[in-house]
C-alpha positions as CSV (number, residue, x, y, z in Angstrom):
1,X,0.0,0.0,0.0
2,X,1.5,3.6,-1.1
3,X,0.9,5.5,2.2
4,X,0.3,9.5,2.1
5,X,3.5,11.0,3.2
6,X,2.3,14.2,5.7
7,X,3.8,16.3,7.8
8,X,1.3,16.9,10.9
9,X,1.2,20.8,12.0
10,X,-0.7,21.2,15.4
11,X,-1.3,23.6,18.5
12,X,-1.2,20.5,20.8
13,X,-2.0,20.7,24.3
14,X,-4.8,23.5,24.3
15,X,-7.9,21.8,22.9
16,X,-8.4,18.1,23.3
17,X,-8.5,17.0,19.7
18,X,-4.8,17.5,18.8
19,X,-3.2,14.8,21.0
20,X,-6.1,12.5,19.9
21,X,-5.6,13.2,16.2
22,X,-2.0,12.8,16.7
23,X,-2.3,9.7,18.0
24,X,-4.7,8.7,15.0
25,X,-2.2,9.6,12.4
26,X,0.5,7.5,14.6
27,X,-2.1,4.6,14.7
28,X,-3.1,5.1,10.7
29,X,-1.3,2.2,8.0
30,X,-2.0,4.3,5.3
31,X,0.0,7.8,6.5
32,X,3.8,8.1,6.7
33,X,3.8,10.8,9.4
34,X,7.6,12.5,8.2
35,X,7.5,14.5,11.4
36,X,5.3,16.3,14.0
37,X,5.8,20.5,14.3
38,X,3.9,22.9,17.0
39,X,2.8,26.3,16.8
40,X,1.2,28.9,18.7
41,X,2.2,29.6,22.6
42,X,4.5,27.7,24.4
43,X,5.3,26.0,21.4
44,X,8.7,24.3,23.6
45,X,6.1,22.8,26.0
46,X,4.1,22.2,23.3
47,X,6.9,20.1,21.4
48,X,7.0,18.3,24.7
49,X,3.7,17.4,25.0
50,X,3.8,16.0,21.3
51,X,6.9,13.8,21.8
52,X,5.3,12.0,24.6
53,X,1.8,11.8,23.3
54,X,3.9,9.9,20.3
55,X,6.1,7.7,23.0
56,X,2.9,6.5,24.5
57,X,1.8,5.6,20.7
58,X,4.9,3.6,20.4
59,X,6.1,6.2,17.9
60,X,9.0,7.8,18.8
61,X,10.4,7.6,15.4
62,X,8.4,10.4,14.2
63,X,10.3,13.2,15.1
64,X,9.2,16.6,16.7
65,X,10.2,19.7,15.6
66,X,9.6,23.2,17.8
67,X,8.0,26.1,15.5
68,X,6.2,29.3,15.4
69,X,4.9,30.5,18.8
70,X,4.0,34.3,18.4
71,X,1.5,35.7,15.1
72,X,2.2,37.9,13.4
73,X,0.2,40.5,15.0
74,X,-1.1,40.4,18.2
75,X,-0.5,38.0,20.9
76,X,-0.5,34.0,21.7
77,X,-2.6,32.6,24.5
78,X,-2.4,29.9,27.2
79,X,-4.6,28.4,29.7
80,X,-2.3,26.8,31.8
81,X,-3.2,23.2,31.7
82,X,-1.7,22.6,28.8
83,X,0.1,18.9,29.0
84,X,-2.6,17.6,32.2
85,X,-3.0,14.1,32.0
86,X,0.1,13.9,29.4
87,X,3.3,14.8,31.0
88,X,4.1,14.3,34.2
89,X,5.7,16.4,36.8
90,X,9.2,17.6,36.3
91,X,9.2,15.6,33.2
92,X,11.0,17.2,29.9
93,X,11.1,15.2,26.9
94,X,13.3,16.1,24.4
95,X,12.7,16.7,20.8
96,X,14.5,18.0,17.7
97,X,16.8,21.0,17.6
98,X,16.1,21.7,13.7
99,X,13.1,24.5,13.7
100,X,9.4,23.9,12.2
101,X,9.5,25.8,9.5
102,X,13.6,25.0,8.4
103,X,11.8,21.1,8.2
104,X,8.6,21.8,6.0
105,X,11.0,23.7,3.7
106,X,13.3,21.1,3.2
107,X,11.1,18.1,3.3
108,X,8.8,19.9,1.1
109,X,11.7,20.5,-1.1
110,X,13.5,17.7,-0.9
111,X,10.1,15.7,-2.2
112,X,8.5,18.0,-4.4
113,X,5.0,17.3,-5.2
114,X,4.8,14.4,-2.2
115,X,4.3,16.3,0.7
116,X,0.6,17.2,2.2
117,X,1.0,19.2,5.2
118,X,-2.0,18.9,7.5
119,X,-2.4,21.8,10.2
120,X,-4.4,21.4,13.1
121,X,-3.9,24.9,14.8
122,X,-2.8,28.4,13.0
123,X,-1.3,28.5,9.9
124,X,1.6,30.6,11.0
125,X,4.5,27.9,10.1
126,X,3.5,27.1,6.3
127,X,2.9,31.0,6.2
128,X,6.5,31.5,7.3
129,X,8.0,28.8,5.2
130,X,7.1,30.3,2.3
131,X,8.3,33.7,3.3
132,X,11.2,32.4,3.9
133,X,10.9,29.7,0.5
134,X,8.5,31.2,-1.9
135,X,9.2,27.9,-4.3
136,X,7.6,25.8,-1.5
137,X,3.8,26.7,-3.3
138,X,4.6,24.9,-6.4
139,X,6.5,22.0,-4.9
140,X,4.1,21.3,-2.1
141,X,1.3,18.9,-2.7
142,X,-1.4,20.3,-0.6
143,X,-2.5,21.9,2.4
144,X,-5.1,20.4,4.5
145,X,-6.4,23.0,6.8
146,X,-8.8,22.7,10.1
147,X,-9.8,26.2,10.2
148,X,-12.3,29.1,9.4
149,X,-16.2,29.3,9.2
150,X,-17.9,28.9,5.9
151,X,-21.2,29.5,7.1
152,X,-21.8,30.6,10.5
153,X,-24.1,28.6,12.9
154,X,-25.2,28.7,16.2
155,X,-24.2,25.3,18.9
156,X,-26.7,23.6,21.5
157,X,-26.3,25.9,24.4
158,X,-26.4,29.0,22.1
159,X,-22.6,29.4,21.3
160,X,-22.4,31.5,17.8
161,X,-19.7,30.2,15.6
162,X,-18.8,32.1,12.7
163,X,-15.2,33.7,10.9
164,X,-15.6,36.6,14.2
165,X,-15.2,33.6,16.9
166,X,-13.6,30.9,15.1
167,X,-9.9,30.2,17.0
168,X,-7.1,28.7,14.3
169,X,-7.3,31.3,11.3
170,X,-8.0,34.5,13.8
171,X,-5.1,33.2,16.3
172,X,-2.7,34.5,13.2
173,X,-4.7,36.7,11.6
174,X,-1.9,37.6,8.7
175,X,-0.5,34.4,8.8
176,X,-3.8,33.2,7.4
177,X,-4.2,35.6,4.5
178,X,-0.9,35.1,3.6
179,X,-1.9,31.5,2.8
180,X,-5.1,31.7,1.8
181,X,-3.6,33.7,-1.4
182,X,-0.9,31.5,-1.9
183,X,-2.2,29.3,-5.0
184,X,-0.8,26.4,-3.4
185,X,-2.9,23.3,-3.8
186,X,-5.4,23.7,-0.5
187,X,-8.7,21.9,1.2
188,X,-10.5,23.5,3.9
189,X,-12.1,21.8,6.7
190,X,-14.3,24.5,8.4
191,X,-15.7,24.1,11.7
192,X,-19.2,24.2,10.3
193,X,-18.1,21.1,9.1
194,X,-16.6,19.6,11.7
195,X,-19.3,20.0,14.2
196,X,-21.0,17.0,12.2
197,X,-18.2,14.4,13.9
198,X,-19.3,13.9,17.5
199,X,-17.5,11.5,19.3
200,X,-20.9,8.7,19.3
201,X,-21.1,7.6,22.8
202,X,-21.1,3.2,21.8
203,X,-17.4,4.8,20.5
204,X,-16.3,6.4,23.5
205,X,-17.3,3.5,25.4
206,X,-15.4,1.3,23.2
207,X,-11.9,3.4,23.7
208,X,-12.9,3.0,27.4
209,X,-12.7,-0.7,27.2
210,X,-9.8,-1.0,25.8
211,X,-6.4,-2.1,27.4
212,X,-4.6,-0.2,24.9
213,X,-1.9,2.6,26.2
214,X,-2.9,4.9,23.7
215,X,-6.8,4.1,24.2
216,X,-6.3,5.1,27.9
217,X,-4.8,8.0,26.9
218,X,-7.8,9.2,24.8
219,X,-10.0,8.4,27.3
220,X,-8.0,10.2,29.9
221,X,-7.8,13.3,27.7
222,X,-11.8,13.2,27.1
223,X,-12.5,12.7,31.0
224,X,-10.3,15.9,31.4
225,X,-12.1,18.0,28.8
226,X,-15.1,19.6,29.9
227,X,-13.8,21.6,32.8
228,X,-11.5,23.0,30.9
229,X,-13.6,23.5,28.1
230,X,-15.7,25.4,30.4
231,X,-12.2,27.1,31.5
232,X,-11.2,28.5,27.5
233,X,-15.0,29.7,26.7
234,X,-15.2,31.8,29.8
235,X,-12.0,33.3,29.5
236,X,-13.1,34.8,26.1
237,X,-16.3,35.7,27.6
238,X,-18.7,32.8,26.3
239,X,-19.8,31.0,29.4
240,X,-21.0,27.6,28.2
241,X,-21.9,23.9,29.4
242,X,-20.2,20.4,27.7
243,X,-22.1,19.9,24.6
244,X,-20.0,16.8,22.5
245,X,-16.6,15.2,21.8
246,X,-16.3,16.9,18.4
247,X,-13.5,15.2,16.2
248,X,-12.5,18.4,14.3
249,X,-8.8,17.4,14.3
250,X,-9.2,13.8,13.9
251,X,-11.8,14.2,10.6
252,X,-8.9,16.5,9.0
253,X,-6.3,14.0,9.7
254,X,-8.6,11.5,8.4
255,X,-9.0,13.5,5.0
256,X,-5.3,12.7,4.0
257,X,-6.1,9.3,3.2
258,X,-9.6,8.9,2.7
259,X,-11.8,11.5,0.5
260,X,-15.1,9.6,1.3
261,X,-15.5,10.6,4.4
262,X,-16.4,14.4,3.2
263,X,-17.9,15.8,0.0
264,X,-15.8,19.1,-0.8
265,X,-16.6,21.8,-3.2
266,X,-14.3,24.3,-5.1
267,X,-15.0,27.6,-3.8
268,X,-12.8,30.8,-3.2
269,X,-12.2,31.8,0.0
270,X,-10.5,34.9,1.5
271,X,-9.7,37.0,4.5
272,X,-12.5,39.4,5.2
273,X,-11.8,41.9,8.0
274,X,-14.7,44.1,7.5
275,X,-18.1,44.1,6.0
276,X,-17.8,44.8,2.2
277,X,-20.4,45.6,-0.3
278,X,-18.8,42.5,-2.9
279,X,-21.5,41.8,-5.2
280,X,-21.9,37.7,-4.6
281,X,-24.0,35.4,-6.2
282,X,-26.0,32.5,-4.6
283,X,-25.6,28.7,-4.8
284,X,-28.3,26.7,-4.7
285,X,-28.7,22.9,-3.4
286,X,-31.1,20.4,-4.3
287,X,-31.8,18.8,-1.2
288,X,-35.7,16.7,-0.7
289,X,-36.8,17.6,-3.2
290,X,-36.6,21.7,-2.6
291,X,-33.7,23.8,-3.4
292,X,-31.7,25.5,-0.1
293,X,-29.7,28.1,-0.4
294,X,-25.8,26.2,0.2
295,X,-23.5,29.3,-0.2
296,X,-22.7,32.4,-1.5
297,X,-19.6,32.9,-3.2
298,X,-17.9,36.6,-4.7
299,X,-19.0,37.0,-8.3
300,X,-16.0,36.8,-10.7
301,X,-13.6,34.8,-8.1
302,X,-12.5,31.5,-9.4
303,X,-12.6,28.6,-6.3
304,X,-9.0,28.7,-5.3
305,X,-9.4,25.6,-2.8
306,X,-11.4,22.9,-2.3
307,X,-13.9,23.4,1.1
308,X,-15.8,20.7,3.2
309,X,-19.2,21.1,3.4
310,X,-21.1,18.0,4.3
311,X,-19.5,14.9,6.3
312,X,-20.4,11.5,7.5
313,X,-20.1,11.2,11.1
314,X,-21.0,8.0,11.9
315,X,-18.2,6.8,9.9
316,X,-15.6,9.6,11.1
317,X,-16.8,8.5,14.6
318,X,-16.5,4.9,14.0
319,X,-13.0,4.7,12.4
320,X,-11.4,6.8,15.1
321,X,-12.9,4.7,17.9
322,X,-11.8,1.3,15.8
323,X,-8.0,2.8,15.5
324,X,-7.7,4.3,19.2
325,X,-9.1,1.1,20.9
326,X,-7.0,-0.8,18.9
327,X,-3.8,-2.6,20.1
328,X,-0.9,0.1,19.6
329,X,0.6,-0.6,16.2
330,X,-2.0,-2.2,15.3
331,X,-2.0,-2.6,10.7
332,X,1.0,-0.3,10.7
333,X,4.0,-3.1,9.0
């Protein structure tokens, strides 16, 4: 089997979903995971957490690399319990001296057009790789993204979610531009999107009975979640309750290797930082019978990425649960 050669880029340690979808790619036979780089923050602890999220996967052959911590305007955030249930006190795994962004270029170049990087948080390392190596646009051979809004909506207990709120493009506001006008070859996973993967509760309670070192990882990582869930959304003034296990990260690892899982569409999308009078036109969806207005789209803009916009998640929910309850290694010679 020809695996998909990726390089995973994450903000690991925040939000529950990274270490779980690293662990995914670590447990998937049909990636070849070149190497694991953080952004945003503490991206030193953040390369820490990631190196023994990847020990306990029985991969410490992918190697970590420590990258972009600070956007390019503004400022990072932490919450402080960043690592909890993953490292242990006084504990400080190492990890490669070579930075983030000095290993996309190179393996990028090294291996033109057999590369898909696959980011998880902001965008700021692939935005400063090619500053730094313009070439890396036509040499790449695409950019999976798990970011943005495409059509706002609003959650369960009331939460809006929409390009104002969303947390991986606005975390490196420039950064995010930068790339979305690149013309390299993209897909965008927006959250709209995502919010169709819940974790299905037969599949949590299958990673829960599982012996598996990386299964009781997961489920350590889930039990943790909620308070500080509960923790991020009231420190940026959204007080809200638990609603699901979404597997945002997961489902965009998951695209790398398997395009059923999603239906995408070629759209155009850009940054937006104010209201503008851009004259749009109006697709329309068959859908029962009745058309439904899908998405509007800037007139005279040619799609310059494909986007998500409907998902499967039963299936997402059930092939996460069947590779993280799974004995480590598992399919992987």
């Amino acid at each position: 089997m020809e695996k998909t050669r990726i390089i995973l880029d994450t903000d690991i340690g925040t939000y529950y979903d990274d270490a779980v979808a690293v662990m995914f790619a670590a447990q998937s036979p049909e990636l070849q995971v070149e190497g694991v780089t953080v952004c945003y923050g503490d991206t030193h602890l953040r390369a820490q957490i990631a190196v023994k999220v990847l020990e306990i996967a029985g991969r410490s052959d992918i190697p970590v690399f420590k990258g972009i911590g600070v956007p390019m305007r503004d400022e990072s955030l932490m919450f402080g319990f960043e690592g909890e249930g993953i490292l242990e006190p006084g504990e400080e795994p190492t990890y490669s001296d070579q930075h983030a962004v000095d290993f996309m270029i190179e393996t990028i170049m090294n291996n033109p057009g057999e590369i898909t990087v696959v980011t998880l948080g902001t965008v700021s390392n692939i935005a400063h790789a090619i500053i730094k190596e313009p070439a890396v646009v036509d040499n790449i051979k695409e950019l999976i993204m798990m970011a943005g809004v495409v059509v706002p909506i609003v959650d369960d207990k009331g939460v809006r979610r929409s390009p104002v709120e969303e947390y991986n493009f606005n975390n490196d506001k420039i950064a995010a531009e930068l790339v979305l006008r690149s013309k390299m070859p993209m897909t965008l996973i927006p959250i709209d999107v995502t919010l169709g993967a819940p974790l299905l509760d037969e599949d949590l309670a299958r990673i829960q009975a599982s012996d598996s070192p990386i299964a009781k990882l997961t489920a350590r990582i889930f039990e943790l979640w909620p308070p500080q869930e509960k923790l991020i959304y009231t420190a940026v003034g959204i007080p809200t309750e638990h609603t699901a296990l979404w597997l945002h990260d997961p489902l965009t690892v998951m695209h790398a290797f398997d395009r059923s899982l999603m239906t995408t569409y070629p759209l155009h999308i850009a940054a937006e930082y104010n209201q503008t009078p851009i004259e749009r036109e109006m697709y329309l969806h068959n859908a029962n019978g009745r058309q439904e207005m899908l998405r509007t789209n800037p007139k005279k803009l040619t799609a310059n990425m494909d986007v998500a916009l409907e998902v499967d998640g039963v299936a997402v929910s059930r092939l996460f649960a069947d590779r993280l309850s799974a004995p480590i290694g598992m399919g992987l010679a």
